[in-house]
C-alpha positions as CSV (number, residue, x, y, z in Angstrom):
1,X,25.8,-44.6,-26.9
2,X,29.0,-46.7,-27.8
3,X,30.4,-50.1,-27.5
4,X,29.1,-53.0,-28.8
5,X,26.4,-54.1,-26.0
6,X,23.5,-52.4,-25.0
7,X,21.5,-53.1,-22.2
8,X,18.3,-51.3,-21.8
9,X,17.2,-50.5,-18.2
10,X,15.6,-48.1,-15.9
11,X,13.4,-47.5,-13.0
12,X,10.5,-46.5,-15.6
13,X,10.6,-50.3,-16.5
14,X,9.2,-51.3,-13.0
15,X,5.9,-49.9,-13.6
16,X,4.2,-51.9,-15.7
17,X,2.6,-54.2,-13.3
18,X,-0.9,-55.0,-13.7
19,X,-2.0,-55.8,-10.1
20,X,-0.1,-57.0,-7.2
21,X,-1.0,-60.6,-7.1
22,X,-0.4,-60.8,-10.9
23,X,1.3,-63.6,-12.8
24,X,3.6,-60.7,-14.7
25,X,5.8,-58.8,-12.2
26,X,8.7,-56.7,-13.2
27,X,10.6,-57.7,-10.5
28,X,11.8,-60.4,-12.5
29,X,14.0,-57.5,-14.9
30,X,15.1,-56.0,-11.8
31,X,16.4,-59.3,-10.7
32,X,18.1,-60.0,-13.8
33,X,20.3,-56.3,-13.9
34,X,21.1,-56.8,-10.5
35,X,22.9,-60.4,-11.5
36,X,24.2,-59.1,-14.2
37,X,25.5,-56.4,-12.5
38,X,26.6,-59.2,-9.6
39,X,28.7,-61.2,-12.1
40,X,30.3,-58.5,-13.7
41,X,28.6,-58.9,-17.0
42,X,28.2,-55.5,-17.4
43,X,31.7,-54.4,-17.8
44,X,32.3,-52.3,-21.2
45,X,28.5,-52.4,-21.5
46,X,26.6,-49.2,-22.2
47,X,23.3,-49.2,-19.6
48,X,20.5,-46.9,-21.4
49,X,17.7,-45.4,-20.0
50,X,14.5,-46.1,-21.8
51,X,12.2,-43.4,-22.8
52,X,8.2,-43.4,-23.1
53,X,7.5,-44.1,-27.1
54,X,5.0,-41.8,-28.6
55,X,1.7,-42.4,-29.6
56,X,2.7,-42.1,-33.4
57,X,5.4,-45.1,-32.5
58,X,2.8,-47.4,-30.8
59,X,0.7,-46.9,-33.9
60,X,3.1,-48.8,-36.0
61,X,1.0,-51.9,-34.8
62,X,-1.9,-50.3,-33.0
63,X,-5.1,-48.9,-34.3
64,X,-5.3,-44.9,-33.0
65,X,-8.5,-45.8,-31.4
66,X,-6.7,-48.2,-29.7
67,X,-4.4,-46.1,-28.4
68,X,-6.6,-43.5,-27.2
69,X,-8.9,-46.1,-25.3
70,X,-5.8,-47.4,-23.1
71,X,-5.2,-43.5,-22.4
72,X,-8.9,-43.8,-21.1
73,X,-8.5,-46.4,-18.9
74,X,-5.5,-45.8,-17.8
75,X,-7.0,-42.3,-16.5
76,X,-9.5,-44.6,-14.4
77,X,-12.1,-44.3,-17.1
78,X,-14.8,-47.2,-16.5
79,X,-14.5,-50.7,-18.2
80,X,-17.2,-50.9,-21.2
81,X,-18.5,-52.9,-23.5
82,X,-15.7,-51.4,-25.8
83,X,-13.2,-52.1,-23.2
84,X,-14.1,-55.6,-22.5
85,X,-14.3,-56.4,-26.2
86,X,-10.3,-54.8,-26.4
87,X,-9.4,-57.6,-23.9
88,X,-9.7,-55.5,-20.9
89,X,-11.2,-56.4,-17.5
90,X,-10.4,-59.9,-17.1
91,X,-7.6,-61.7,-15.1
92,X,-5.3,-61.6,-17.2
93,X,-5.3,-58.1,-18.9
94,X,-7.0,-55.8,-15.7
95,X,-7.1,-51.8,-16.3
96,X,-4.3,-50.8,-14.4
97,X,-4.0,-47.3,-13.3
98,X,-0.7,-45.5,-15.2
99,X,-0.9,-48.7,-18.1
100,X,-0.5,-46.4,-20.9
101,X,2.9,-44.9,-19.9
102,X,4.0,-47.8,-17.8
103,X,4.0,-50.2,-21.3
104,X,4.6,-47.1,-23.4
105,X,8.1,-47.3,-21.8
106,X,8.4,-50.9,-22.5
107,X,8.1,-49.8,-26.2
108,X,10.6,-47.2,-25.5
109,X,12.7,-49.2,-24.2
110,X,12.8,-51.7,-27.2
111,X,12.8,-49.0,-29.8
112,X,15.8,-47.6,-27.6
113,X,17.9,-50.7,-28.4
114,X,16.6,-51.2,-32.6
115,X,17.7,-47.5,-32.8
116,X,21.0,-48.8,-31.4
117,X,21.2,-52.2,-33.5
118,X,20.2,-49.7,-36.7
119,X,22.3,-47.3,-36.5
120,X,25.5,-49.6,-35.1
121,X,26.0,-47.6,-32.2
122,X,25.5,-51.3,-30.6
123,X,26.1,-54.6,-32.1
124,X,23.5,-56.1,-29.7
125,X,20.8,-54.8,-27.5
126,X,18.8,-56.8,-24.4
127,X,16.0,-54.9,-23.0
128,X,14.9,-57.8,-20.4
129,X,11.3,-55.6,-20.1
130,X,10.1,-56.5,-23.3
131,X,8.5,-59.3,-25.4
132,X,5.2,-58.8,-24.9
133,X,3.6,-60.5,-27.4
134,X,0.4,-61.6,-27.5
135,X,-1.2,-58.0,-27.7
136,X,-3.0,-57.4,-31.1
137,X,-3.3,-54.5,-33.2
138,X,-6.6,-53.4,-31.3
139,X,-6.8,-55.9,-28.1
140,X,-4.8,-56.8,-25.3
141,X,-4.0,-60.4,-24.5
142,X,-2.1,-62.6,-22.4
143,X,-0.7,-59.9,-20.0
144,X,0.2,-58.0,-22.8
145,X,-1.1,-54.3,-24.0
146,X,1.4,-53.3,-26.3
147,X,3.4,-55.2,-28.9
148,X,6.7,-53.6,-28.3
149,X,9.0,-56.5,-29.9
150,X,6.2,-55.9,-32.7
151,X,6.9,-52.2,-32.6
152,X,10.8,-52.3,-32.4
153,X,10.0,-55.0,-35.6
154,X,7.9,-52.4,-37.9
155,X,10.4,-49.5,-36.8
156,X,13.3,-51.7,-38.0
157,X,11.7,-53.2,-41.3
158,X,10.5,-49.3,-42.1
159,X,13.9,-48.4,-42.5
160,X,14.6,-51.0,-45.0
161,X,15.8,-54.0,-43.3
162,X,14.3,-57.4,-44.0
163,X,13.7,-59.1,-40.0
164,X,14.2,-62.2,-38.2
165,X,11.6,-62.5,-35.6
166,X,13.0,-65.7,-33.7
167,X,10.4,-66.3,-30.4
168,X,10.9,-69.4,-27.7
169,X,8.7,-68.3,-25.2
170,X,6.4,-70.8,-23.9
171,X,3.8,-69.3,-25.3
172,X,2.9,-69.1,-29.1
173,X,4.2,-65.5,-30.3
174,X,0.7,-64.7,-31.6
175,X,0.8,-61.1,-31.4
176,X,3.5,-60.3,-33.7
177,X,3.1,-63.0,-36.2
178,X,-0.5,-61.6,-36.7
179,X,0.9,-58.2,-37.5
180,X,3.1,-59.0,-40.0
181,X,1.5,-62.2,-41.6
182,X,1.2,-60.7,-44.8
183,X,4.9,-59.3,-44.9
184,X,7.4,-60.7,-47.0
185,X,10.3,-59.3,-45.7
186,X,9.3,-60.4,-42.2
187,X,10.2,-64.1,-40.9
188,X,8.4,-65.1,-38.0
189,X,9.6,-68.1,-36.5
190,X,7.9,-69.7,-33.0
191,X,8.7,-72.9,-30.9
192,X,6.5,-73.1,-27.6
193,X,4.2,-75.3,-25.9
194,X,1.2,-77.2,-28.5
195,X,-1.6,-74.6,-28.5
196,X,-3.7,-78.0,-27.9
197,X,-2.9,-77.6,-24.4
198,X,-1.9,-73.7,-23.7
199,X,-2.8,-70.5,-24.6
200,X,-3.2,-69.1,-27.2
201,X,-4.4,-72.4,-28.9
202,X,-2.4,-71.2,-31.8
203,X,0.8,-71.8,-33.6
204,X,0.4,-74.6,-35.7
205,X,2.3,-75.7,-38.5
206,X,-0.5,-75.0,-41.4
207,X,-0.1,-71.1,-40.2
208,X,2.8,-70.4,-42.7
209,X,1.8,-66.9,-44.1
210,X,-0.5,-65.3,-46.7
211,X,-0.1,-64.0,-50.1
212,X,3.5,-62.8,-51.0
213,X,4.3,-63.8,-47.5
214,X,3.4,-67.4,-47.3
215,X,6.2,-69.5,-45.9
216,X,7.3,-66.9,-43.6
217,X,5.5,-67.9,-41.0
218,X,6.9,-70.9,-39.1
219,X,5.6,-72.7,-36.2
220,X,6.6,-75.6,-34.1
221,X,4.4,-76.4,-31.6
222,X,6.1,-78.9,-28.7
223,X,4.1,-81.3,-26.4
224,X,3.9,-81.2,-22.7
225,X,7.0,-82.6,-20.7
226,X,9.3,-81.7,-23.3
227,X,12.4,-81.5,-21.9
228,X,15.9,-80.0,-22.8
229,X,17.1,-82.7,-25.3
230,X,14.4,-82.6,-27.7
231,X,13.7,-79.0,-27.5
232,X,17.3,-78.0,-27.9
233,X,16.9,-80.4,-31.3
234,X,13.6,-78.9,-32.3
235,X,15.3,-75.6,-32.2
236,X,18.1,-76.8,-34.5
237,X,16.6,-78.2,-36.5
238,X,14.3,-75.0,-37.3
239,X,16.2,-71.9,-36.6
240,X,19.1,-72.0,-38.4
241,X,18.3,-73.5,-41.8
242,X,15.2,-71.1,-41.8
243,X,17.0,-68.0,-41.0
244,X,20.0,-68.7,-43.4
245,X,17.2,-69.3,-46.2
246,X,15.4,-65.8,-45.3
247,X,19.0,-64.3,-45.4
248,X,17.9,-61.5,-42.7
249,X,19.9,-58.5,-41.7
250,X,18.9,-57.8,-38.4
251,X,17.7,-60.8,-36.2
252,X,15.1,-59.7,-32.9
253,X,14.5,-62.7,-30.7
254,X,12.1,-62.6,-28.1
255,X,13.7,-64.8,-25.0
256,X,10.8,-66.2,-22.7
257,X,12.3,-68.7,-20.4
258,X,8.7,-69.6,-19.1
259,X,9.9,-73.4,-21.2
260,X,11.4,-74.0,-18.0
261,X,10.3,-77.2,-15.2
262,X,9.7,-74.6,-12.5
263,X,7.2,-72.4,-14.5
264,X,3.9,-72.4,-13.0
265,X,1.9,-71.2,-16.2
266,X,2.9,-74.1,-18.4
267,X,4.1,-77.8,-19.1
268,X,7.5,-78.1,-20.3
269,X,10.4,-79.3,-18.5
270,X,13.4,-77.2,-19.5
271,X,16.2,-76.6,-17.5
272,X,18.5,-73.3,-17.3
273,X,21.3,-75.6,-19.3
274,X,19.4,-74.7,-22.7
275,X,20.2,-70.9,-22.4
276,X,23.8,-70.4,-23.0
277,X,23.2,-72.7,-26.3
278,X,20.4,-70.5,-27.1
279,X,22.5,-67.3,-26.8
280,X,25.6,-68.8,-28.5
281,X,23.3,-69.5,-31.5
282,X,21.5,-66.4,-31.4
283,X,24.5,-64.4,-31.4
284,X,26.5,-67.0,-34.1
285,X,23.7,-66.7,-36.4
286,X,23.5,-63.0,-35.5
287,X,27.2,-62.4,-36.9
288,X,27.1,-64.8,-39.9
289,X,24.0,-63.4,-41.6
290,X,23.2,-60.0,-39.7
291,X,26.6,-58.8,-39.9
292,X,26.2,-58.7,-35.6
293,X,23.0,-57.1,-35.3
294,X,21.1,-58.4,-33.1
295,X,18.1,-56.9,-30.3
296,X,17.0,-59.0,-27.6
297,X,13.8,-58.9,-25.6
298,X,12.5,-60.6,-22.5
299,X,9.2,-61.9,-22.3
300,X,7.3,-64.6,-20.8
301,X,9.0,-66.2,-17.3
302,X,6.8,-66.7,-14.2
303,X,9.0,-68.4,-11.9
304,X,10.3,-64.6,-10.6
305,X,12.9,-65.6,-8.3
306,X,13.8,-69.2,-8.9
307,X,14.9,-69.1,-12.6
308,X,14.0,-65.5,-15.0
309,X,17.3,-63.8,-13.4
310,X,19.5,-67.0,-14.0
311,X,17.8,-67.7,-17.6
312,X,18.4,-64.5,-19.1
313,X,21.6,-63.3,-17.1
314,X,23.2,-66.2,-18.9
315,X,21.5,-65.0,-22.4
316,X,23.3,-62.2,-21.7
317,X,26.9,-63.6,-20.6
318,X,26.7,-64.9,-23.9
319,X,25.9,-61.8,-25.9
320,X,29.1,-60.5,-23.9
321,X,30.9,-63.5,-24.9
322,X,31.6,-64.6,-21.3
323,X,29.7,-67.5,-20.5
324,X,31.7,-68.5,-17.9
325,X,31.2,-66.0,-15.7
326,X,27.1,-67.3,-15.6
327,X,28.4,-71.3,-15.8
328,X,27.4,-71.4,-11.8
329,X,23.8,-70.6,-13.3
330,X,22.9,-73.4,-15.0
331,X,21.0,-76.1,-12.9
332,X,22.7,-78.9,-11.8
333,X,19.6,-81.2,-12.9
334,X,17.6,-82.1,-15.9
335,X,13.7,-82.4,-15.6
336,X,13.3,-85.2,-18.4
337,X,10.2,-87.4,-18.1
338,X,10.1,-90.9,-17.7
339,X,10.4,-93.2,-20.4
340,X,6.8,-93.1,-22.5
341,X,6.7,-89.4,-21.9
342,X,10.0,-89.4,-23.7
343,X,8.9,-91.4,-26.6
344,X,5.7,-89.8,-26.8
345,X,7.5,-86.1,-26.9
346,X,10.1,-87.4,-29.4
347,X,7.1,-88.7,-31.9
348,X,5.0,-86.0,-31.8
349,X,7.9,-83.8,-32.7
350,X,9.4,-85.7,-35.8
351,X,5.3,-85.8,-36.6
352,X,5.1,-81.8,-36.3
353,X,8.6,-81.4,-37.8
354,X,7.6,-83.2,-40.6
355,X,4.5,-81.1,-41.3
356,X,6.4,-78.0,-40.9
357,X,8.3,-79.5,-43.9
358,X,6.0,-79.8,-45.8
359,X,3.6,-76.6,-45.1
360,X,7.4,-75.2,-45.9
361,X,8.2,-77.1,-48.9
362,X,11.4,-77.5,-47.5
363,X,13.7,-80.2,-45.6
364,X,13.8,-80.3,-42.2
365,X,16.1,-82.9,-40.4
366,X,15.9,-83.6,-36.8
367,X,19.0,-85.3,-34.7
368,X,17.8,-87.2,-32.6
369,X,19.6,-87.2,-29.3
């Protein structure tokens, strides 16, 4: 590979799709290469196949057993007690036939673009197939069977490099903050949706790390309606000062745009207008501390057709440093509340902010918009 952008994609990445009426369809990628490709934004950009990640890979966060039991099912082996108890069998995570090769080459794909990142082949990397999440070392969860953001993360921290794991899906980032919650040299940071109201029912601000890893773990949990203005604050106010004090040197974000008004699996009132600040942070930060390096993932995003494409194709326009070419993108609305939902979203965040301060022992200023 060569240039300085990456963008991972193949035809292998449209198998991993769990049933045909679920929640979690990789259309949504397909969507997104296609306006990329549309605009332009692919110019000078190198466009990598993925490849299916080995079992040994996969085991950097999953048990063997693990492993081996998804291989099972994924054969059409029957749904057990076993099975059920590794999160299998229900709506969310059903046994799909072909699931073990179909995600192993989401974690291909994501390994694909760290190997790039690492070895500088690319500055950045976006593999729009990955970010999934929620799955745990020896259970799937949330739509998720393997951690390959978690994966690309232990790949990239075993060849020495201290990572920033910066995660605004909707969704708390469960998953991967559970597999390196004990890791010093790992920062996990997470903005989504109050797990009072959402799944997981996790990420709050007391979950800050154990041992020689406490206080790299940060979560800010946001309450329904929130909207672009306090979000985009929230997110300032947290990611920056937190990644310059970890002083990373690679930064992996995972990029669900399921924050936005439209989603139908949550409660947040985003618009498209927050991503090209996102990006343009991301990839400041990226540069300043990371000396550029920087691997992007997908993840959560349910509205298929009416916003994933136009949320991450301008992520991208600003990894390629032409946000222009996306402007027509953003929407032309905002979704804020009416007036007491506003207050009530603006105090609950300067009350969770200020917890995350102190859980932190740090200072955490919010600007209030």
């Amino acid at each position: 590979m060569s240039g300085t952008v990456s963008l991972i994609w193949g035809d292998a990445l449209m198998a991993y799709r769990l049933s045909e009426d679920h929640p979690l369809q990789p259309l949504r990628v397909k969507l997104t290469v296609d306006l990329i490709r549309e605009l332009g934004l692919d110019a000078g950009v190198e466009v990598v196949e993925p490849r299916l990640a080995t079992d040994a890979e996969i085991a950097l966060c999953h048990s063997p057993r693990y492993v081996a039991l998804v291989r099972l099912l994924s054969q059409g082996a029957p749904v057990d007690q076993g099975a059920a108890e590794a999160g299998f069998g229900s709506l969310d995570n059903p046994v799909a036939p072909g699931m073990h090769e179909a995600c192993a080459a989401v974690v291909g794909a994501s390994l694909v673009a760290a190997e790039a990142v690492h070895s500088g082949a690319s500055l950045h990397a976006f593999t729009p197939a990955g970010g999934l999440h929620h799955a745990m070392r020896a259970r799937a969860s949330g739509f998720c069977v393997y951690n390959d953001v978690a994966v690309a993360v232990a790949w990239l921290r075993a060849r020495g490099h201290r990572v920033a794991y910066v995660d605004v899906d909707v969704h708390h980032g469960d998953g991967t903050q559970a597999l390196f919650y004990g890791d010093p040299d790992v920062l996990t940071i997470s903005l989504h949706e109050s797990g009072r109201y959402l799944f997981p029912g996790t990420g709050f601000p007391d979950e800050t790390g154990v041992g020689a890893a406490r206080g790299t773990s940060a979560n800010l949990p946001l309450a329904p309606y929130t909207w672009d203005e306090p979000w985009l604050a929230a997110f300032e106010a947290t990611v920056p000062p937190l990644l310059r004090a970890f002083r990373p040197t690679v930064l992996v974000t995972q990029d669900g745009c399921d924050t936005h008004a439209l989603d139908p699996l949550a409660h947040l009132l985003g618009s498209t207008a927050i991503w090209p600040r996102v990006g343009r942070r991301f990839h400041e930060l990226a540069h300043e501390l990371c000396e550029g390096r920087w691997l992007a993932t997908g993840g959560g995003g349910y509205a298929v057709r009416e916003v994933v494409p136009r949320a991450w194709t301008l992520l991208f326009a600003e990894m390629v440093e032409r946000p222009e070419a996306a402007a027509s993108l953003i929407d032309s609305e905002r979704y804020a509340p009416e007036a007491a939902a506003q207050e009530r979203v603006w105090t609950l965040l300067e009350r969770d902010l200020g917890s995350l301060a102190r859980e932190l022992e740090t200072e955490i200023s919010l600007a209030r918009s």
